[in-house]
Residue frames relative to the residue before (quaternion, step in Angstrom):
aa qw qx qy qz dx dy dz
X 1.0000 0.0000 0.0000 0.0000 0.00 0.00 0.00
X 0.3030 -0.7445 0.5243 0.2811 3.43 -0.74 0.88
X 0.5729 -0.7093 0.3974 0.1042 3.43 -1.34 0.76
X 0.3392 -0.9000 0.2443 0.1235 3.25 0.24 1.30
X 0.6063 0.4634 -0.1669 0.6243 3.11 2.00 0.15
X 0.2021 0.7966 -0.5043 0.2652 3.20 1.24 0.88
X 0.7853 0.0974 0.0344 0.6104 3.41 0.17 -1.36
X 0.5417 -0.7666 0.3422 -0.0432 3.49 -0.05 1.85
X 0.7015 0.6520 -0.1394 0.2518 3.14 0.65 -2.18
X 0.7360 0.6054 -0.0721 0.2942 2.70 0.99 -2.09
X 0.4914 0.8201 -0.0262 0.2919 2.34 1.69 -2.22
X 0.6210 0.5733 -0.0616 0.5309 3.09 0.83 -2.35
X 0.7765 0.3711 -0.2760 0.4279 3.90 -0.37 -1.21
X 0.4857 0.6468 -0.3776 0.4507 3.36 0.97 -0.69
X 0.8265 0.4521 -0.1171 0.3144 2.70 -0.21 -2.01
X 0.7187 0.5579 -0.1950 0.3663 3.51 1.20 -1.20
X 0.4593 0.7131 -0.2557 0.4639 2.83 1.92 -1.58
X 0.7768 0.4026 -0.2652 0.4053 3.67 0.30 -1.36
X 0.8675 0.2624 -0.2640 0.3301 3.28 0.75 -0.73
X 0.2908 0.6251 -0.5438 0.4785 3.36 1.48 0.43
X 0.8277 0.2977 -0.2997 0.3695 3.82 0.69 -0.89
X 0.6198 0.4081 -0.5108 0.4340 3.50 0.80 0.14
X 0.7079 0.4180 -0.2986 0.4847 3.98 1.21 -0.29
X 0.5490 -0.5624 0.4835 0.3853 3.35 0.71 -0.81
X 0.3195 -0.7869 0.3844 0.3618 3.70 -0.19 1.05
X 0.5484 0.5998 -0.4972 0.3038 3.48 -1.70 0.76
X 0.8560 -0.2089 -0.0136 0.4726 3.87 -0.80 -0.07
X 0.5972 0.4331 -0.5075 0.4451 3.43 1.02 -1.19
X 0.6035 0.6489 -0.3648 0.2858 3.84 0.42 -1.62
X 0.7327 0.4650 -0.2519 0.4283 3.68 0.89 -1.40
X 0.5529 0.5779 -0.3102 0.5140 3.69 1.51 -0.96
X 0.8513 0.2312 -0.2668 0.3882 3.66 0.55 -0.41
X 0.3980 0.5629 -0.4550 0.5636 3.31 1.39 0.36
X 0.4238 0.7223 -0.3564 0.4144 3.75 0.94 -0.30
X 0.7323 0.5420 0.0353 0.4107 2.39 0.33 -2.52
X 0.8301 0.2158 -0.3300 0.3943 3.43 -0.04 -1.14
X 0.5019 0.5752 -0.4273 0.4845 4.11 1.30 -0.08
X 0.6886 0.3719 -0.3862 0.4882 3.86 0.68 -0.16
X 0.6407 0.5641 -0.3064 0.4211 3.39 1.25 -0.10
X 0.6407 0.5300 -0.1690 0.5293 2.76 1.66 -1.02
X 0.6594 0.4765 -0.3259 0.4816 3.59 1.27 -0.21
X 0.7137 0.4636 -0.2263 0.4738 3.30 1.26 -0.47
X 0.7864 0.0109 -0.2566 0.5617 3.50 1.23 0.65
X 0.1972 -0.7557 0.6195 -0.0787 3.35 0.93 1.52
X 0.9380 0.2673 -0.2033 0.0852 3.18 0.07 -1.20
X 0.4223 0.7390 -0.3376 0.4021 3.00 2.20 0.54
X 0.1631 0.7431 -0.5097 0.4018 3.55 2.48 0.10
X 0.1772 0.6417 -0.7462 -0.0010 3.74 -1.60 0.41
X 0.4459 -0.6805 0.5519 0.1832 3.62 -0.86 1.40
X 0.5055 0.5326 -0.5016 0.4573 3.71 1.14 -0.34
X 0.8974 0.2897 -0.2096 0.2584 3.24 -0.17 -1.02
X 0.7174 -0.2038 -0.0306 0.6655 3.69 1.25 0.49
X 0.6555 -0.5268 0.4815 0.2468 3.48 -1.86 -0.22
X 0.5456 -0.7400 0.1755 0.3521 3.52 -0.67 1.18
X 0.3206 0.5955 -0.5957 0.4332 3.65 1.73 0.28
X 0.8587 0.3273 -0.2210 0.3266 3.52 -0.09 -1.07
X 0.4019 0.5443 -0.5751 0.4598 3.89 1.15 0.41
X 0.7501 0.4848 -0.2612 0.3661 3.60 0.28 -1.66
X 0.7251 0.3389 -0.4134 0.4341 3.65 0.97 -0.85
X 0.5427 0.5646 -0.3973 0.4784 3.84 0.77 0.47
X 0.6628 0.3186 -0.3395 0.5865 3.09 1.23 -0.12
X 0.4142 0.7017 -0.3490 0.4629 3.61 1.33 0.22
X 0.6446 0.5557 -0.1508 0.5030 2.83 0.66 -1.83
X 0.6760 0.2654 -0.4141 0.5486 4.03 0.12 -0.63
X 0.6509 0.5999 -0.4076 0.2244 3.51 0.17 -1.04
X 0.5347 0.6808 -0.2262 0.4466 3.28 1.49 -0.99
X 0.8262 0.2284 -0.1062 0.5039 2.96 0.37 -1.76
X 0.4152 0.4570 -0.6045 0.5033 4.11 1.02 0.89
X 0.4454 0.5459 -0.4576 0.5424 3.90 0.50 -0.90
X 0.9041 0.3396 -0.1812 0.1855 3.27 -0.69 -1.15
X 0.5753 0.4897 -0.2772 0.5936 3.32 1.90 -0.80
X 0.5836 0.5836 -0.3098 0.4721 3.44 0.93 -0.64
X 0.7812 0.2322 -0.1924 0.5466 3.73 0.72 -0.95
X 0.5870 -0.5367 0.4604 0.3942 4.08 0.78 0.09
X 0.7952 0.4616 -0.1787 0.3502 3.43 0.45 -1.47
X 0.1822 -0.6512 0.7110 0.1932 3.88 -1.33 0.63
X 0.1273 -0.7029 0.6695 0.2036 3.82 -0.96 0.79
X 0.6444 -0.5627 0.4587 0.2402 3.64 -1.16 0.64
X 0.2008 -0.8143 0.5398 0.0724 3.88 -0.46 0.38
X 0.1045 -0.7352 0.6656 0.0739 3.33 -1.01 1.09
X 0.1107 -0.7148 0.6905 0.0001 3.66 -1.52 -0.16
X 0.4280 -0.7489 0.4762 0.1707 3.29 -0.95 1.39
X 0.5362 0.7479 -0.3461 0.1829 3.04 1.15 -0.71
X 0.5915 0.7456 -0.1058 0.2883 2.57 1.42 -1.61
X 0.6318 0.5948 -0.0954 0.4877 3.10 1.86 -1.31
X 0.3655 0.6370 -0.6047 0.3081 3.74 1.16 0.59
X 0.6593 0.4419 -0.4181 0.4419 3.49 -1.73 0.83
X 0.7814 0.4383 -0.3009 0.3268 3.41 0.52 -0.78
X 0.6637 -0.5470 0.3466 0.3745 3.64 1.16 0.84
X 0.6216 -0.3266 0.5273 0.4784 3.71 -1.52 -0.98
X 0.1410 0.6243 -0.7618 -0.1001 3.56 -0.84 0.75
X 0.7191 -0.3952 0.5293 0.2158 2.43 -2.25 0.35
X 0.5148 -0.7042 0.3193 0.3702 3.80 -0.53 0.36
X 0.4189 0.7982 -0.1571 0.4034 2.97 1.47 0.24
X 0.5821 0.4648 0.0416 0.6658 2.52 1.57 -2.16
X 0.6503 0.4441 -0.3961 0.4722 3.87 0.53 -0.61
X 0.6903 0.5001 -0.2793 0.4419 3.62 0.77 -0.82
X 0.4655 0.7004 -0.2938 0.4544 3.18 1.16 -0.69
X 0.7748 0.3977 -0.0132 0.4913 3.06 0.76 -2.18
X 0.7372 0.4014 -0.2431 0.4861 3.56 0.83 0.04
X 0.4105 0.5819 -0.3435 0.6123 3.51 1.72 0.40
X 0.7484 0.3581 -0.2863 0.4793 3.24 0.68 -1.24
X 0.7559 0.3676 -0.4093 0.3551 3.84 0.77 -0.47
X 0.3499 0.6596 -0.5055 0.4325 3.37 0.94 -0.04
X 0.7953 0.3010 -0.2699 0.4517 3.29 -0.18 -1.90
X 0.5930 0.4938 -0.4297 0.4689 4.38 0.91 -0.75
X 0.6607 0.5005 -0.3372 0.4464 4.25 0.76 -0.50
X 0.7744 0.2672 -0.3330 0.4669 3.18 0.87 -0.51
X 0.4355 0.6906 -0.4896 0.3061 3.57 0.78 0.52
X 0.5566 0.6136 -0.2343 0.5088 3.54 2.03 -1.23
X 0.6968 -0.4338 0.5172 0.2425 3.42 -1.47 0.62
X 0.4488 -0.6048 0.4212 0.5053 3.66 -1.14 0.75
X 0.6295 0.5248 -0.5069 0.2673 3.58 0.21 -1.19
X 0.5315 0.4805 -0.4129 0.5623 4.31 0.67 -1.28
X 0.6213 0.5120 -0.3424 0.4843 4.12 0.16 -0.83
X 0.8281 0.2424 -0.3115 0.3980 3.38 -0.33 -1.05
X 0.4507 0.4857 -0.5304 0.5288 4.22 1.29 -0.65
X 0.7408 0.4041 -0.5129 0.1578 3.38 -0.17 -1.02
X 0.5499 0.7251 -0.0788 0.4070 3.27 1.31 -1.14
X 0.5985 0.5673 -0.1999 0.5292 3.20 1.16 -1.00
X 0.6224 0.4572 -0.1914 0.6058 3.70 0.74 -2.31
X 0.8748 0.3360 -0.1522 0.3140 3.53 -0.74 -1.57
X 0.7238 0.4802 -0.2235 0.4423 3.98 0.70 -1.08
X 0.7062 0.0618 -0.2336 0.6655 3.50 1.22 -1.11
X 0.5286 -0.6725 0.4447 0.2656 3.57 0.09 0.11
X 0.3572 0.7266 -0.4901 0.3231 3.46 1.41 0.75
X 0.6913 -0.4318 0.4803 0.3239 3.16 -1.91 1.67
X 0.6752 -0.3842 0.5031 0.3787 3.34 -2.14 -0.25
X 0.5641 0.4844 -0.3059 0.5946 3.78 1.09 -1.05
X 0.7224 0.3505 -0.4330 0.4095 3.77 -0.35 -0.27
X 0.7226 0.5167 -0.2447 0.3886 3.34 0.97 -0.34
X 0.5791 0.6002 -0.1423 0.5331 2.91 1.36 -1.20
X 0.5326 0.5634 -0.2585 0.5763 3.72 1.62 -0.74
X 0.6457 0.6099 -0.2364 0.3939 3.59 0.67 -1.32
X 0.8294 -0.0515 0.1029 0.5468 3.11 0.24 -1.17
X 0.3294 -0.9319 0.1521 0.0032 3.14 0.42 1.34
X 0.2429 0.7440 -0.4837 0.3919 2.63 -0.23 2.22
X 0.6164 -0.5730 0.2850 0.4587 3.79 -0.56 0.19
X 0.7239 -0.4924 0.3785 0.3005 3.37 -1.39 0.74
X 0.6645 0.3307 -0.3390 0.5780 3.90 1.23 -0.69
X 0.4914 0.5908 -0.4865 0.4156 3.32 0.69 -0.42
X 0.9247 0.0186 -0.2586 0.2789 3.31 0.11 -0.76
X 0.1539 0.7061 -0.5953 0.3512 3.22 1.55 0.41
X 0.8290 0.3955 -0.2567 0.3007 3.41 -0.11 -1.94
X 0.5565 0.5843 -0.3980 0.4364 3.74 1.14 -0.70
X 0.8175 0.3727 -0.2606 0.3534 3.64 0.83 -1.09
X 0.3037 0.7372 -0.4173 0.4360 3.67 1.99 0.36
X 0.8138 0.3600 -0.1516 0.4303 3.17 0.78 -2.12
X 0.6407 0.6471 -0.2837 0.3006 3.76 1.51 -0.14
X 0.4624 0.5064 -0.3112 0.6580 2.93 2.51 -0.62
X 0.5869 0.5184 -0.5090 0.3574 3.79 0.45 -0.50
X 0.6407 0.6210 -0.2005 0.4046 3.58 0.75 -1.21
X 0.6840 0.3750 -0.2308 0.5817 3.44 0.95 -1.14
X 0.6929 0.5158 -0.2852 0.4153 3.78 0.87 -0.63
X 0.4546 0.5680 -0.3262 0.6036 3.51 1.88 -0.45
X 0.6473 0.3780 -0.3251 0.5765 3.84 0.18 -1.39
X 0.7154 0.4560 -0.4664 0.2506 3.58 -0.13 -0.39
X 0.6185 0.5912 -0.1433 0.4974 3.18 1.11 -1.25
X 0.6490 0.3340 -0.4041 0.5513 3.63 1.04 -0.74
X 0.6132 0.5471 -0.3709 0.4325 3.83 0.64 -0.17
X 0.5785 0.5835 -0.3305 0.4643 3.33 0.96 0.12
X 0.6121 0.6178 -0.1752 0.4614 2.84 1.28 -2.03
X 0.8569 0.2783 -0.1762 0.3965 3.69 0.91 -1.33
């Protein structure tokens, strides 16, 4: 069986990436990136290459780690994601902050489930199949959920503009 913690590095940014965006980036984020690698070391060997790729084992093992963090502390922190920001040209750093105030405050308007796809696609950067693997369901299934979750977040944006 090949070892899903071979090449580490990658592994790590991933892993952090996501939860810096479902927590916000900094200590809580680094404390569960921790977490899900001591978890991940302690049942490496329950990894199966059949059923997805080791980005998407660890961010499932992310994904609880988060949401212990979070039961544990009471508190959900909104999530932004640059990605999100294609189209909008060269801002000014200013303008990027600007533009990352407003998604935050437009992400946390969305249900967790629209939240956690978003998080999932944009934070760990997992395909539809890695996701669809996660939280088990078909690939259109959640393709189409994460269409109608960018529609939503693209509505809240737009009504944030509007106001």
């Amino acid at each position: 069986m090949r070892d899903p913690l071979r090449d580490p590095a990658p592994l790590v940014r991933r892993v952090y990436a996501y939860a810096a965006y479902r927590l916000g980036p900094g200590p809580d984020a680094e404390d569960v990136t921790s977490e899900t690698f001591e978890r991940a070391l302690r049942y490496r060997q329950s990894f199966d290459p059949k059923r997805g790729t080791p980005a998407a084992w660890l961010v499932g093992i992310a994904r609880r780690c988060v949401d212990d963090h979070l039961r544990g502390r009471g508190i959900e922190v909104p999530t932004d994601d640059e990605a999100l920001l294609d189209g909008v040209g060269d801002p000014s750093p200013a303008d990027l902050t600007i533009l990352r105030l407003d998604l935050a405050e437009a992400v946390a308007t969305l249900g967790i489930r629209d939240r956690e796809l978003i998080a999932l696609r944009y934070g760990a950067d997992l395909k539809a199949k890695d996701i669809a693997v996660l939280l088990g369901q078909s690939t259109n299934a959640v393709e189409v959920a994460l269409h109608r979750a960018l529609d939503r977040l693209r509505g809240a944006m737009q009504q944030g503009e509007a106001g």
